[in-house]
N, C-alpha and C positions, 0 to 999 in steps of 0.2 A: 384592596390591592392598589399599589401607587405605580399609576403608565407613567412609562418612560419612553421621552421622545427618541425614533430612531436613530443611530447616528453610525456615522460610514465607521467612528471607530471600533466598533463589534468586529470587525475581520482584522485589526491589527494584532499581529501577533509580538509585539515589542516584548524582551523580558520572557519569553516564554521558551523554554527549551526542548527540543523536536527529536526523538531517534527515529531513523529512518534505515531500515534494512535492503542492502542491496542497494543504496540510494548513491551510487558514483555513476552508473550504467543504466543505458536503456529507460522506459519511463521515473525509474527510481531517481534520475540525475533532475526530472523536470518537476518530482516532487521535492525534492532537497533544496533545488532552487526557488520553485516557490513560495515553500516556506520562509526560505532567508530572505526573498524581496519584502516578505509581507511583516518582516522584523524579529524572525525566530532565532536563537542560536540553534545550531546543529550537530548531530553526531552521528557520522554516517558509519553504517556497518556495512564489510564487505567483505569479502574472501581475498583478495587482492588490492593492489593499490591501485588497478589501473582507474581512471578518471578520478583519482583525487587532485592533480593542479586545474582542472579545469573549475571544483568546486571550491576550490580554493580563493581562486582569482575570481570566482562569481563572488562569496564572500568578502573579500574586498572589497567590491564596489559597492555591494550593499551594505557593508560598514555594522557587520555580524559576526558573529563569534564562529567557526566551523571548525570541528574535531574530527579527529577518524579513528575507529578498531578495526584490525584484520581480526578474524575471527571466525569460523565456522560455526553457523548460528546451530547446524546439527549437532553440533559435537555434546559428549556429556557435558552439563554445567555453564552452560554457554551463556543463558537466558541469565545466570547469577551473574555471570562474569560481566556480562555488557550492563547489568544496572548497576553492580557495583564500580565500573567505569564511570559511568553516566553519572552517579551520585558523588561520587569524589570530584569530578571536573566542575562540574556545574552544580550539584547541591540540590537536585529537584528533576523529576520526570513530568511535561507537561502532556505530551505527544508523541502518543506510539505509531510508526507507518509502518504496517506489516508488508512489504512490498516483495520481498527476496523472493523469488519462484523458479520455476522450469518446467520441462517438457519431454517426455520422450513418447517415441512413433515406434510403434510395433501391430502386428495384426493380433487381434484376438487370442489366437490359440498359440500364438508365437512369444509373449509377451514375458521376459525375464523375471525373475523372483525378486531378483537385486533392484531393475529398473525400477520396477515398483515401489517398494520399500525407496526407492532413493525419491523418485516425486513426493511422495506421501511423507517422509521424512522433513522435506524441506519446507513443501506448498504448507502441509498440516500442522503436524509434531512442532515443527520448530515456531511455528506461529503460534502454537496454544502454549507450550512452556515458555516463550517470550512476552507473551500478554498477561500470563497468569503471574511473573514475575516483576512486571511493572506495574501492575495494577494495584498490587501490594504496597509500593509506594505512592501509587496517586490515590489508594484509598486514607493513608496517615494524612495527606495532602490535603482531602476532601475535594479533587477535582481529579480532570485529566478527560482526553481524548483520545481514544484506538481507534486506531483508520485503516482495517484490514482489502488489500486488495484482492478483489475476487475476478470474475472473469463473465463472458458470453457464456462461456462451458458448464457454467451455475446454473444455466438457466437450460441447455442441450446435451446432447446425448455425447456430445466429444468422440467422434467416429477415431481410431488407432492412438489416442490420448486418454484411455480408460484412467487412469490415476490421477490425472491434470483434473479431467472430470470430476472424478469422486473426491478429491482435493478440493475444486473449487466449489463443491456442492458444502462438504465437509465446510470450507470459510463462511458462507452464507449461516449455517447454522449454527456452527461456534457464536458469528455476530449478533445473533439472535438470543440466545442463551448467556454471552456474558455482558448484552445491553440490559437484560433482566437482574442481571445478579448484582450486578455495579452500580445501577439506577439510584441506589439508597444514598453511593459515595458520591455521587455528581459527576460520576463517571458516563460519558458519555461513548458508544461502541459503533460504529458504524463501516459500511464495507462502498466500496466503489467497485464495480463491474465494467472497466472497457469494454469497447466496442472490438474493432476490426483497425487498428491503428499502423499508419504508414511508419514504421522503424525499418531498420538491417535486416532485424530477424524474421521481417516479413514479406522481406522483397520477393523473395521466391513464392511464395504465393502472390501474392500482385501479381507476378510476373507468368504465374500459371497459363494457359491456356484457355483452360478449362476453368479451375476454379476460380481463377483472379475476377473474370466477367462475372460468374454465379454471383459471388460476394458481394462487388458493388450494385450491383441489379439491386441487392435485395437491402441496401441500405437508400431510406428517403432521402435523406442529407444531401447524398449524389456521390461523396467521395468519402477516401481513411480517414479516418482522424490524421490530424495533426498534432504531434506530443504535446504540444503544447495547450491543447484542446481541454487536457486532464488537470492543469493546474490550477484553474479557477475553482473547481471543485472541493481538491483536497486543500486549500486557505479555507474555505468555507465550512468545510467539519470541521478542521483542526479551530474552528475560531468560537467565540464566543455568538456570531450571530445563529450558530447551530446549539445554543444551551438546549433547546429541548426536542432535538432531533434523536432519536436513538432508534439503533435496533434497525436503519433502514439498509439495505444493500440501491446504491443510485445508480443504472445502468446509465455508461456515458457513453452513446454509440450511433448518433445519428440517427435513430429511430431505427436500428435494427431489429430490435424483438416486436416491432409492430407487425412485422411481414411475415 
C-alpha cells in the first residue's frame, strides 16, 4: 500500500457539487455556506424562496456556482424531481445534506394523527426517498457523500416531541443501514447530531426560566453553540479527508451527552 503524505487539500471541495435540503434557513443556510467557502457548487432545496439573496450574495464572494428549487421534498416524486434538476444543471450528484426538518409539541395523549404523520413525513420519508434517489447516481458515479442530520433527541427520550424523536432515532439508523449498503460504491453515509444551538427558534427556550438554566448546566462547553460551530464539521464529511468515515452519527454539542 503507497502512504500518502497528508495535505490540507483533502477538505477542498472544488468541482464538487452539493444539494442541501432546507439549506436557505436556520442551520441549513450555515451548511450551504460552508460548503460553498470550501469550493462546492450548490443547490439548495426549499419550500420557499425566503433566504435565497443572502445565499446568493454568499456565493458571489466565494466565487461558486448556487442554484435553487422550490419544492416540497414531501410531495409525491419529489426525491425524482430534485435529482433530475440536479443532474441537468450540473451533471453529477457529489453531496447529499439531508437537513430539512421540524418539530411539533403536543402532550402524549393529546398528540394529532396529522402532526405526526407531518414530522415523520418530513424528518424520515422524505430523507430516505431522497437518499435512496441520489444514491442511485453516485453509485453510476462510484462515489458521493450523505450527510444526514440528526439530532440530541437520537440519543433521548424527546419529552412532547415524540415523532422528532422517533424521527431522529429513525435518521441515526437509516445512517447505519445505508453506510452498509453503499460501502461497496464508495459511498460514504454519515449523520451529524447538534447539540443545544443558539438560533431564533431557540430563543424561547434560552429564555426559559426554568429550562434555559437546566440546559446550559448541563452542557461542559459552558454555552449554545454558535451556528457557525456546525460548519467545520459538515466540510469534513462532505470532503475527501472523511474517505473512510462511515456509518458514524458525530454528536456536535459541547459535551452534552457526557452529563
Amino acid at each position: 500500500m503507497t502512504q500518502e503524505i497528508f495535505s490540507m487539500q483533502q477538505f477542498d471541495l472544488t468541482g464538487k457539487v452539493a444539494i442541501i435540503t432546507g439549506g436557505a434557513s436556520g442551520l441549513g443556510q450555515y451548511y450551504t455556506k460552508a460548503l460553498s467557502t470550501a469550493g462546492a457548487d450548490v443547490l439548495v432545496i426549499s419550500r420557499s424562496q425566503k433566504g435565497w439573496d443572502d445565499i446568493k450574495a454568499h456565493a458571489k464572494v466565494t466565487g461558486h456556482r448556487a442554484e435553487f428549487l422550490a419544492i416540497d421534498i414531501t410531495a409525491d416524486e419529489a426525491a425524482d424531481k430534485i435529482v433530475a434538476y440536479a443532474t441537468t444543471v450540473f451533471g453529477k450528484i457529489d453531496i447529499l445534506v439531508n437537513n430539512a426538518g421540524m418539530t411539533i409539541r403536543h402532550e402524549w395523549d393529546e398528540f394529532p394523527k396529522e402532526d405526526w404523520n407531518k414530522v415523520i413525513n418530513l424528518n424520515l420519508n422524505a430523507l430516505y426517498y431522497l437518499s435512496q434517489a441520489v444514491a442511485k447516481v453516485m453509485a453510476t458515479q462510484e462515489s458521493g457523500k450523505i450527510i444526514n442530520i440528526a439530532s440530541m433527541q437520537a440519543y433521548r427520550a424527546g419529552k412532547f416531541i415524540y415523532p422528532y424523536a422517533a424521527s431522529k432515532h429513525g435518521v441515526v439508523g437509516l445512517t447505519k443501514a445505508y453506510a452498509d449498503a453503499l460501502a461497496a460504491h464508495n459511498i460514504q453515509v454519515n449523520a451529524i447530531a447538534p447539540g443545544y444551538v443558539n438560533t431564533d427558534m431557540t430563543k424561547p427556550l434560552q429564555e426559559d426560566p426554568v429550562r434555559g438554566p437546566e440546559i446550559l448546566n448541563h452542557i461542559p462547553a459552558g454555552h449554545w453553540a454558535d451556528p457557525s460551530e456546525l460548519m467545520g464539521v459538515v466540510v469534513f464529511l462532505a470532503s475527501d479527508a472523511a474517505s473512510y468515515v462511515t456509518g458514524v452519527t458525530l454528536p456536535v454539542d459541547g459535551g452534552y451527552l457526557l452529563r
